[in-house]
N, C-alpha and C positions, 0 to 999 in steps of 0.2 A: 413575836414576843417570846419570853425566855418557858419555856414550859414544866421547868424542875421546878422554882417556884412561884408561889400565888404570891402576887403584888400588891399590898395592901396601901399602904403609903410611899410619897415620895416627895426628897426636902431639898430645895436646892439652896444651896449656899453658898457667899463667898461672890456673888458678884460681880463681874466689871468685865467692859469691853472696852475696845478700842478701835483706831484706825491707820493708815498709813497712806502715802499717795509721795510717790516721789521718784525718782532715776536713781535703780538700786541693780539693773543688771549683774548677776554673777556673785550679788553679796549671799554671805554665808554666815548660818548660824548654828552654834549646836550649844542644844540646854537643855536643863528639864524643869518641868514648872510644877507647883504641890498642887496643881488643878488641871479639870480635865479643860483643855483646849479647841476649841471649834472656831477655824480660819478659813474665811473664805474670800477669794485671790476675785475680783471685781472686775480688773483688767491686768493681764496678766497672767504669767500660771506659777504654782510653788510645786517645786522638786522638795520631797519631804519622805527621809530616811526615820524611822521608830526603830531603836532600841537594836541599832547595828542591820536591819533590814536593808534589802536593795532598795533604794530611792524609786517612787511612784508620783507620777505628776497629774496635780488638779487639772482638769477643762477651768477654763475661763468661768466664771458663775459660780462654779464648785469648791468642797472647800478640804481642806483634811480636818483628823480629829487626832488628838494624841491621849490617850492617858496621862493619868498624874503618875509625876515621876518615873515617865519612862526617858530617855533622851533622846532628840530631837536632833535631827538635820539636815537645816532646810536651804535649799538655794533658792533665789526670787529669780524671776526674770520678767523683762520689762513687758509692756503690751506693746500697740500700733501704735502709740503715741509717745513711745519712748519712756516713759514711766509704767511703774508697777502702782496698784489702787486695792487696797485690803482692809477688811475689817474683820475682828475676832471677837468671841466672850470665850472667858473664862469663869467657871464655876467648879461646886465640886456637890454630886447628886448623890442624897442619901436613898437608900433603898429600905423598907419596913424596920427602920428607926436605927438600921445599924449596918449594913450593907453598904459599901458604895458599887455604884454604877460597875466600875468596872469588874468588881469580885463576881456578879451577877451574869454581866454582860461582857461578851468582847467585840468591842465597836469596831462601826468600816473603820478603814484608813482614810478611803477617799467617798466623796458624797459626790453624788452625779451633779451635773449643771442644772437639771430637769428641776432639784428639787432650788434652784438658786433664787428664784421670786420668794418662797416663802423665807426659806432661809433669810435672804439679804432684808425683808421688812423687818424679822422679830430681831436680828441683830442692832439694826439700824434704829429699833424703839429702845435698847436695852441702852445704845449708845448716848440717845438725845432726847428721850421723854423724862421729864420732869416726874411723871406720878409713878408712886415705887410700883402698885398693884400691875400697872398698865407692863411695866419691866419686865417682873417677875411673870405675869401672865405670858407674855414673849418668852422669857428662856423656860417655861414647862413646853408651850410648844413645840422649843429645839427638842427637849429631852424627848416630849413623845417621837418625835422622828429619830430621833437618835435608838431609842428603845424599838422602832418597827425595823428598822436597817440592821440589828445586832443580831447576831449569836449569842445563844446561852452557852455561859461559863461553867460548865457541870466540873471542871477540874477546881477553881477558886474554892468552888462548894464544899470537899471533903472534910468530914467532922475532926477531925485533926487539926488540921490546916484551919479552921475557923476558932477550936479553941487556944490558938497560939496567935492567931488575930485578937483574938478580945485578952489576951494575957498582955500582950503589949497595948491595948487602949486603954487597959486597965494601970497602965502600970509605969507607961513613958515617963511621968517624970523624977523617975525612979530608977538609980542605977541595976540594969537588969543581968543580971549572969546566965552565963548556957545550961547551970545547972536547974538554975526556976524554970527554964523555959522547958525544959525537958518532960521535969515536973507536970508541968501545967499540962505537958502533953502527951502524959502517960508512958513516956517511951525515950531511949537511950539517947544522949547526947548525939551519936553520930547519926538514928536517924530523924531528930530534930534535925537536925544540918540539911539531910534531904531532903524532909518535908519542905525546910523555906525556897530550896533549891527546886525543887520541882513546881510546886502548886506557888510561887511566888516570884520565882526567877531569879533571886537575888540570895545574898548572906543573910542570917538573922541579923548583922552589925548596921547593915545595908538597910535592912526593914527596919528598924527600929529608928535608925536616924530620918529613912523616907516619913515615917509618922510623926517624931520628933517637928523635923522642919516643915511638915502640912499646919502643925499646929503653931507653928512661932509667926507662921504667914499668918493664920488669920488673927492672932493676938498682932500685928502688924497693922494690920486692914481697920482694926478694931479700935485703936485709940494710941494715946500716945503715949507709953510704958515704955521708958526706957530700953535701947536693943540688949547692954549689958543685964536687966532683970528679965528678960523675955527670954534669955540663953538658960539662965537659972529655970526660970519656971517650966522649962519644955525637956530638962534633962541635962544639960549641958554645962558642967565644971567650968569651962575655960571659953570666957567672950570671944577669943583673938578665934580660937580655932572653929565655934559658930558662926561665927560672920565667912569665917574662910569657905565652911563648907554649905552656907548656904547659897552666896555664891555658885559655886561650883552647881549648885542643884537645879539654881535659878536662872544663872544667869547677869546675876545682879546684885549689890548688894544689901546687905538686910534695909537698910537709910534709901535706898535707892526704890527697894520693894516700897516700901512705905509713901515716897513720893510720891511714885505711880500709883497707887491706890487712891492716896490724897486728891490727883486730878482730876480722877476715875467720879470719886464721889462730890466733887466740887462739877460737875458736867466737864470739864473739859477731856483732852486727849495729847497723849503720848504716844511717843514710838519705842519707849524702852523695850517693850518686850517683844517684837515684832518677830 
């Protein structure tokens, strides 16, 4: 467990799993999803590269995990029977009402086979039980295993770096300039620039869009507000170029996110996102 800080609460949100089963040999994917992903390969294994890493492959039972918004790239390959058999959830875990999981923690890549029983029941109830509590009660259990297998994220943590997290949560859908951001963080444009570059990985342009599109997914998930007002309300001037780059983030597009979600909460199952 992460020992810099005391864990008071924890909120999962965001919902929904899936499955797969088919002759997919050598197929390839690369995305990145606004939630943290937990896939685990039934029969079969997945070759699964994060965020331009060397590719690491599941055992059979076992599953990987991605963060939100890192990119993904995954190859299937089939099992003994010629097909590959997979199921996943997706969620996104708040940590003491403002943290998510990953800022906190930095998860395995890959989950052993050993822990594949428990794994494959809570997935498989989040998949096809009817009662929400019964669901939800299944993905805290992933999260606690998820949380005993992590490292503490002591670099996410720097007080800098967090008040330039809550300047953009504060602030998404709001055209943000380098110079607020700088502000917000008591310190020079150029080393805002590092800040986001080191404790984040990415551009402030980059972060700001990654939080923009976490939030247009779940106005997505949530009902049915037109994609053209959902680009408006998360920050975004121009529909054409939302849709493009959510896309790009997802995998899919924004109509596409939303179908999959729609089956998701209707019981059934897709392979859009696989």
């Amino acid at each position: 467990m992460n020992e810099i800080m005391e864990i008071r609460t924890v909120e999962i949100r965001n919902l929904y799993a899936g499955t797969l089963k088919q002759a997919c040999e050598g197929e390839r994917h690369i995305k990145a999803l606004p939630c943290l992903s937990v896939v685990q390969s039934l029969c079969g294994v997945y070759e699964i590269g994060l965020g331009g890493a060397l590719p690491e492959r599941t055992d059979e039972g076992g599953a990987f995990v991605a963060p939100s918004g890192v990119m993904q790239e995954i190859v299937h390959h089939n099992g003994r029977g010629g097909y590959m058999e997979a199921q996943w959830v997706f969620m996104n875990i708040t940590v003491n009402d403002f943290f998510e999981y990953e800022d906190i923690f930095i998860p395995p890549v890959l989950v052993s086979a050993k822990y594949g029983a428990e794994l494959s029941e809570s997935i498989y109830t989040i998949r096809t039980d009817a009662n929400v509590c019964r669901r939800y009660s299944a993905a805290y259990r992933i999260a606690d295993l998820l949380f005993s297998l992590s490292a503490p994220n002591d670099v996410r943590l720097d007080p800098t770096a967090l008040l330039l997290k809550r300047y953009v949560e504060q602030h998404y859908r709001e055209r943000i300039t380098k110079e607020e951001l700088a502000a917000a963080a008591h310190c020079s444009t150029a080393g805002m620039y590092r800040i986001f570059q080191r404790r984040f990985g990415m551009s402030p342009n980059n972060y700001i869009n990654k939080v923009r599109l976490g939030k247009a997914a779940v106005l997505l998930e949530s009902g049915d507000t037109p994609v053209k007002v959902i680009s408006g309300m998360v920050g975004f001037d121009d529909p054409v170029y939302f849709s493009k780059l959510f896309k790009e983030y997802s995998g899919v597009s924004p109509k596409g996110y939303r179908r999959f979600y729609s089956k998701q909460s209707e019981g059934g199952e897709t392979e859009s996102f696989r």
